[in-house]
mmCIF file of the N, C-alpha and C atoms, coordinates in Angstrom:
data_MODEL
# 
_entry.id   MODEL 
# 
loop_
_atom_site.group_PDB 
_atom_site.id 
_atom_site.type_symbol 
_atom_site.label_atom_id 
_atom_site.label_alt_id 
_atom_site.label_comp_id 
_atom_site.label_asym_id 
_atom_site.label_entity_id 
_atom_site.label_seq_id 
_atom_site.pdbx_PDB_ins_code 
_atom_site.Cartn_x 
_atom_site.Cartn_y 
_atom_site.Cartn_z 
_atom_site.occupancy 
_atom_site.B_iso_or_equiv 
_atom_site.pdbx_formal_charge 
_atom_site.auth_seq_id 
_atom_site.auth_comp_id 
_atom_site.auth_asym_id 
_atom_site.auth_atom_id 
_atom_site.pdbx_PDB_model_num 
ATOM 1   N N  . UNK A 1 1  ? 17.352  27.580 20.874  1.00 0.00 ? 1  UNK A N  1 
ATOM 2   C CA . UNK A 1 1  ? 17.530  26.410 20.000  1.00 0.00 ? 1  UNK A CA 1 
ATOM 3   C C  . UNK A 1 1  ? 16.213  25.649 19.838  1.00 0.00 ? 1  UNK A C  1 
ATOM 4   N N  . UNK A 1 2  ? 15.366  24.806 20.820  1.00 0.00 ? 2  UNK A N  1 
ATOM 5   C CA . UNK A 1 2  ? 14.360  24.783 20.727  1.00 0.00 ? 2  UNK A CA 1 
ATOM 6   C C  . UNK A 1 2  ? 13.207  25.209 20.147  1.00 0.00 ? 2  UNK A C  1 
ATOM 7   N N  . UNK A 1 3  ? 13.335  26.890 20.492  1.00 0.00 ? 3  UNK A N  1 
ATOM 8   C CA . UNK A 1 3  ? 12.216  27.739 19.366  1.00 0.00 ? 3  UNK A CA 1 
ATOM 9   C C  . UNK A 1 3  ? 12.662  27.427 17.936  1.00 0.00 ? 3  UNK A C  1 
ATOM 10  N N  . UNK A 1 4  ? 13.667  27.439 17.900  1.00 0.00 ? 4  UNK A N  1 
ATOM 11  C CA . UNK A 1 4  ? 14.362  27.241 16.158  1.00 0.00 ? 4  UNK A CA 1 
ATOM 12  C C  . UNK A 1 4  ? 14.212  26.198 15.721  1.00 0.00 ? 4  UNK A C  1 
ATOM 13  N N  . UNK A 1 5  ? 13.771  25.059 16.377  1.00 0.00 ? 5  UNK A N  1 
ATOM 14  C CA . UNK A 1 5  ? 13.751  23.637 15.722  1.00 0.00 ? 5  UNK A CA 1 
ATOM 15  C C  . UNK A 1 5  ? 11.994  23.557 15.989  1.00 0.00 ? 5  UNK A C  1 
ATOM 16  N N  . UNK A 1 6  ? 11.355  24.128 16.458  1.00 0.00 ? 6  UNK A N  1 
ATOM 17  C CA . UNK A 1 6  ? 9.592   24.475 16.563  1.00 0.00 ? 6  UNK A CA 1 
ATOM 18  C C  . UNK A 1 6  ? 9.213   25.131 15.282  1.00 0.00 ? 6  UNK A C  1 
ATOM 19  N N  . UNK A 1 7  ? 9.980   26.096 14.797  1.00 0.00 ? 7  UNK A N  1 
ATOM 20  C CA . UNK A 1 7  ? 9.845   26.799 13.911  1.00 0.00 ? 7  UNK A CA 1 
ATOM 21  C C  . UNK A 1 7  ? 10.029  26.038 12.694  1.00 0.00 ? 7  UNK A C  1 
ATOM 22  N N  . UNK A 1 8  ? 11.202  25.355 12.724  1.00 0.00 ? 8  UNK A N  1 
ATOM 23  C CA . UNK A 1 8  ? 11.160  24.174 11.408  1.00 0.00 ? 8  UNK A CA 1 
ATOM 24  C C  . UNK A 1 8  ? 10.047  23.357 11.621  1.00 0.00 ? 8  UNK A C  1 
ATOM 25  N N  . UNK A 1 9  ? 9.843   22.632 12.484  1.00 0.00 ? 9  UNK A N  1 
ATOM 26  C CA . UNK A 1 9  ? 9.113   21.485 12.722  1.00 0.00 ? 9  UNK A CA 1 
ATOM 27  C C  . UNK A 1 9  ? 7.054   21.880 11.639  1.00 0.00 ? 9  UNK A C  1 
ATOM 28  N N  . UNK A 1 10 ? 7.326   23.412 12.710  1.00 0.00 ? 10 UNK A N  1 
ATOM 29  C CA . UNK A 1 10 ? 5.666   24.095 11.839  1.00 0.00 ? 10 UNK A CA 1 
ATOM 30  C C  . UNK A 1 10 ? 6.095   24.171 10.354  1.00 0.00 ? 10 UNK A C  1 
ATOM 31  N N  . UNK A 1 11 ? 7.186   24.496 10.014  1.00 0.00 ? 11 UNK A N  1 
ATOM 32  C CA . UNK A 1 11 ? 7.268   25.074 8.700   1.00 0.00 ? 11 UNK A CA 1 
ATOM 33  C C  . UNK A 1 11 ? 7.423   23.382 7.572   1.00 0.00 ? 11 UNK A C  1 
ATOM 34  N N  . UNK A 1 12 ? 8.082   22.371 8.016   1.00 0.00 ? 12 UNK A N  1 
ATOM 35  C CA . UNK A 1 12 ? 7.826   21.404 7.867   1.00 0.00 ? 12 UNK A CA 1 
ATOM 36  C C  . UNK A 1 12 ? 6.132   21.102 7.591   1.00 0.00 ? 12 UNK A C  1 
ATOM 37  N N  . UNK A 1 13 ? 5.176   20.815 9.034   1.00 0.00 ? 13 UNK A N  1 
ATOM 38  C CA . UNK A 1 13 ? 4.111   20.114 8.917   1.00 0.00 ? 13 UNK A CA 1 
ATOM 39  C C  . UNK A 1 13 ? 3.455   21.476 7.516   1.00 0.00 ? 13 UNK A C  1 
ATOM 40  N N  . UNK A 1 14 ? 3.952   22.421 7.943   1.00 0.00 ? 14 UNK A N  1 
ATOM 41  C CA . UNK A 1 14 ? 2.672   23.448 6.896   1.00 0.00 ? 14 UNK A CA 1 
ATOM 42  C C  . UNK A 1 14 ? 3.328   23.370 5.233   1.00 0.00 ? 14 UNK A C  1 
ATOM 43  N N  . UNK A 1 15 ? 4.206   22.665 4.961   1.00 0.00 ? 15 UNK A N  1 
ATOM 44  C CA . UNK A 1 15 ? 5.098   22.753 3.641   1.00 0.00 ? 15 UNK A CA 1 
ATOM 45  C C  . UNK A 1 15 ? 4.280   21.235 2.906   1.00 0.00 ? 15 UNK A C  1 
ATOM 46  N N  . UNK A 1 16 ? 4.284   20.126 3.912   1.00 0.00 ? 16 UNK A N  1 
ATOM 47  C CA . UNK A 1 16 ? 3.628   18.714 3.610   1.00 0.00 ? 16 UNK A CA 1 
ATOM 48  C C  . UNK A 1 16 ? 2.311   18.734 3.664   1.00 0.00 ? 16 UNK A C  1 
ATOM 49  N N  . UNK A 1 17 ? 1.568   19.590 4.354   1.00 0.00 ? 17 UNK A N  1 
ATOM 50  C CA . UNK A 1 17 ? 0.154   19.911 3.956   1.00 0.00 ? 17 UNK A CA 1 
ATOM 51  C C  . UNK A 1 17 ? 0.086   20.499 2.824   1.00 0.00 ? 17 UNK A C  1 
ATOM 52  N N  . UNK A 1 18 ? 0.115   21.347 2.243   1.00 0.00 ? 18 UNK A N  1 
ATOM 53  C CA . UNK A 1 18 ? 0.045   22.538 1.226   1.00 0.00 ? 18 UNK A CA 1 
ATOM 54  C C  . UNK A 1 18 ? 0.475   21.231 0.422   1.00 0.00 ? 18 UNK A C  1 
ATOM 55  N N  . UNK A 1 19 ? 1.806   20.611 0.028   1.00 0.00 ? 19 UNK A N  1 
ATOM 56  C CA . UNK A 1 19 ? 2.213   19.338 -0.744  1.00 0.00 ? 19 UNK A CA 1 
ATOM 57  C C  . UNK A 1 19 ? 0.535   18.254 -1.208  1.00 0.00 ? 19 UNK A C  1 
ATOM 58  N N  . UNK A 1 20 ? 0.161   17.681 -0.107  1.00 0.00 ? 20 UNK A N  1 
ATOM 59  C CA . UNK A 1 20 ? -0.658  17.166 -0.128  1.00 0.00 ? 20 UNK A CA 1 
ATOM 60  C C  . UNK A 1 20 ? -1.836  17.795 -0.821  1.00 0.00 ? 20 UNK A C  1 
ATOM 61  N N  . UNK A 1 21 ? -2.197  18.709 -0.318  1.00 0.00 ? 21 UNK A N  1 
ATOM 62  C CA . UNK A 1 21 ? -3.594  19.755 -0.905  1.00 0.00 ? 21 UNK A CA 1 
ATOM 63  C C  . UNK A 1 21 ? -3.283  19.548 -2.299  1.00 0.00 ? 21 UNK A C  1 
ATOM 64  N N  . UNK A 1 22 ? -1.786  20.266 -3.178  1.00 0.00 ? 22 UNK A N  1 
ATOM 65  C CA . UNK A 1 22 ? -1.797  20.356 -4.301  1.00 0.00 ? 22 UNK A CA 1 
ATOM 66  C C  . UNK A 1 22 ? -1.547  18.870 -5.387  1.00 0.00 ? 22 UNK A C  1 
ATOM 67  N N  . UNK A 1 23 ? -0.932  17.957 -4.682  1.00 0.00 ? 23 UNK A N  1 
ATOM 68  C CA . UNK A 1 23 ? -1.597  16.343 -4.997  1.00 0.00 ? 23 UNK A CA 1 
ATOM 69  C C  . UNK A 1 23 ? -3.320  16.311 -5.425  1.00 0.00 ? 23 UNK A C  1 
ATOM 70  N N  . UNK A 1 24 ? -3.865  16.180 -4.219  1.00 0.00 ? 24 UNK A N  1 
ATOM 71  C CA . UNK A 1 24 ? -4.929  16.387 -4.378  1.00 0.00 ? 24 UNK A CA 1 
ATOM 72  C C  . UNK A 1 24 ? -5.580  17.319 -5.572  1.00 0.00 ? 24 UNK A C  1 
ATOM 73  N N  . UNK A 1 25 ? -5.362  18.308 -5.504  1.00 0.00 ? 25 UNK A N  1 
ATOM 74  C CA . UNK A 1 25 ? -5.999  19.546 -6.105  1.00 0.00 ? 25 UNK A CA 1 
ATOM 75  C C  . UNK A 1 25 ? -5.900  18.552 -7.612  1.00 0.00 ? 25 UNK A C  1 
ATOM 76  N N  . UNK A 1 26 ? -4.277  18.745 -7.823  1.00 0.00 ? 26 UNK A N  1 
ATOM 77  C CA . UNK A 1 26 ? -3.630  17.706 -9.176  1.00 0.00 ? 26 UNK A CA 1 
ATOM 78  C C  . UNK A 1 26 ? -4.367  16.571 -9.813  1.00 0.00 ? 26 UNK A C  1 
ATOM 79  N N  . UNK A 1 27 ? -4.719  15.399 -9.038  1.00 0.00 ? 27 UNK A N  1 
ATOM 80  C CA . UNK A 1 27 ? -5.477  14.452 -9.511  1.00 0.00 ? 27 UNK A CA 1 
ATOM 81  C C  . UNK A 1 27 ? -7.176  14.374 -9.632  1.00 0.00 ? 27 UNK A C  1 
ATOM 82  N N  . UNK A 1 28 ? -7.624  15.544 -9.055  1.00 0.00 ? 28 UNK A N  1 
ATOM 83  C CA . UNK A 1 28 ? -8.931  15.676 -9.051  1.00 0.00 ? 28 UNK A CA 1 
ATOM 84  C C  . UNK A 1 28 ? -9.252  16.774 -10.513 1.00 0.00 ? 28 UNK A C  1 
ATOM 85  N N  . UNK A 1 29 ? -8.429  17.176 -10.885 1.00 0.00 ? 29 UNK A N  1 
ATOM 86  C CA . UNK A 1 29 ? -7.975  18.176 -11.884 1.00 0.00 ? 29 UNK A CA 1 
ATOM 87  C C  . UNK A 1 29 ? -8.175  16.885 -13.012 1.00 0.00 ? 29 UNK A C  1 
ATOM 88  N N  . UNK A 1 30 ? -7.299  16.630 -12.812 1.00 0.00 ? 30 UNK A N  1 
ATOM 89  C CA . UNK A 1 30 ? -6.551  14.917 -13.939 1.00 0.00 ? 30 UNK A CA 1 
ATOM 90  C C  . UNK A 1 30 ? -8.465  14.247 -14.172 1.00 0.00 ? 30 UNK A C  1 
ATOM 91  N N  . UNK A 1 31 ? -8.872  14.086 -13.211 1.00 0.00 ? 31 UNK A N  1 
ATOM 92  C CA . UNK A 1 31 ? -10.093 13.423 -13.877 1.00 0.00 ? 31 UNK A CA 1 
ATOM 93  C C  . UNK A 1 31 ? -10.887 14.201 -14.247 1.00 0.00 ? 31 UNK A C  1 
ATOM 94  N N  . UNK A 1 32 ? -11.173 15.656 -13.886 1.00 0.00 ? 32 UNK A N  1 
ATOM 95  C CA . UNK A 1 32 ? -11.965 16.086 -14.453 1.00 0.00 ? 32 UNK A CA 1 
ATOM 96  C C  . UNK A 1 32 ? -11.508 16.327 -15.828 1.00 0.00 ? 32 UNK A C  1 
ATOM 97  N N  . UNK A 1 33 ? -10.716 15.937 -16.211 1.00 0.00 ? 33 UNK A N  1 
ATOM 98  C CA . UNK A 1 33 ? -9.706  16.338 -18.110 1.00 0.00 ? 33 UNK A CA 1 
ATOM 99  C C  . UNK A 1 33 ? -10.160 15.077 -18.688 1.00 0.00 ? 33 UNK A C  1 
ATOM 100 N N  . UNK A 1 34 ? -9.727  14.218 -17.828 1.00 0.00 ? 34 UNK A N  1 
ATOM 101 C CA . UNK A 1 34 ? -10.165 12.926 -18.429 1.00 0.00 ? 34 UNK A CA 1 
ATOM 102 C C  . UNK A 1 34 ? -11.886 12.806 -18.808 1.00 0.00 ? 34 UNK A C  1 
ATOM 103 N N  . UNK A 1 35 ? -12.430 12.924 -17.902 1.00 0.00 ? 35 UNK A N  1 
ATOM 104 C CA . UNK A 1 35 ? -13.998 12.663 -17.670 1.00 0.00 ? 35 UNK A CA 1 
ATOM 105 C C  . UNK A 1 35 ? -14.152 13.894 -19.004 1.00 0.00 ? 35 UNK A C  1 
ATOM 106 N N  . UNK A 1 36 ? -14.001 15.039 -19.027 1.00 0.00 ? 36 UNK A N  1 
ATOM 107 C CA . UNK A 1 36 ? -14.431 15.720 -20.536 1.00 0.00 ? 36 UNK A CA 1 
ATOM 108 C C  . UNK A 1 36 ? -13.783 15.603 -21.912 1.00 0.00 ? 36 UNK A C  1 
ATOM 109 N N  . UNK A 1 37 ? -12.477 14.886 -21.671 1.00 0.00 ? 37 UNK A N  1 
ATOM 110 C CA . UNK A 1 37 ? -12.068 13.943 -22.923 1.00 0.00 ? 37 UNK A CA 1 
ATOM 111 C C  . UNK A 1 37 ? -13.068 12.994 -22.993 1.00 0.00 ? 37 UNK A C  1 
ATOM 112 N N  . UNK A 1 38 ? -13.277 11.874 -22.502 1.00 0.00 ? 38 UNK A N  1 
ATOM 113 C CA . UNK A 1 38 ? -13.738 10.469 -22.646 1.00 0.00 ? 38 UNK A CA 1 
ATOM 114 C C  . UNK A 1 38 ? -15.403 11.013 -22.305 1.00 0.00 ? 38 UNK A C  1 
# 
């Protein structure tokens, strides 16, 4: 039971990283569109 709730817990933190990265990735994207519009 333990291993099984470790296993969520990683798959969790590695699902909200990757989330974050592609935020990131997203708005740094967004200005570079903007910055060669404007």
């Amino acid at each position: 039971m333990i291993k099984v709730l470790t296993k969520i817990n990683i798959f969790f933190i590695i699902y909200s990283l990757n989330y974050e990265i592609t935020v990131a990735t997203e708005t740094i994207y967004l200005r570079i569109l903007r910055a060669a519009i404007l």
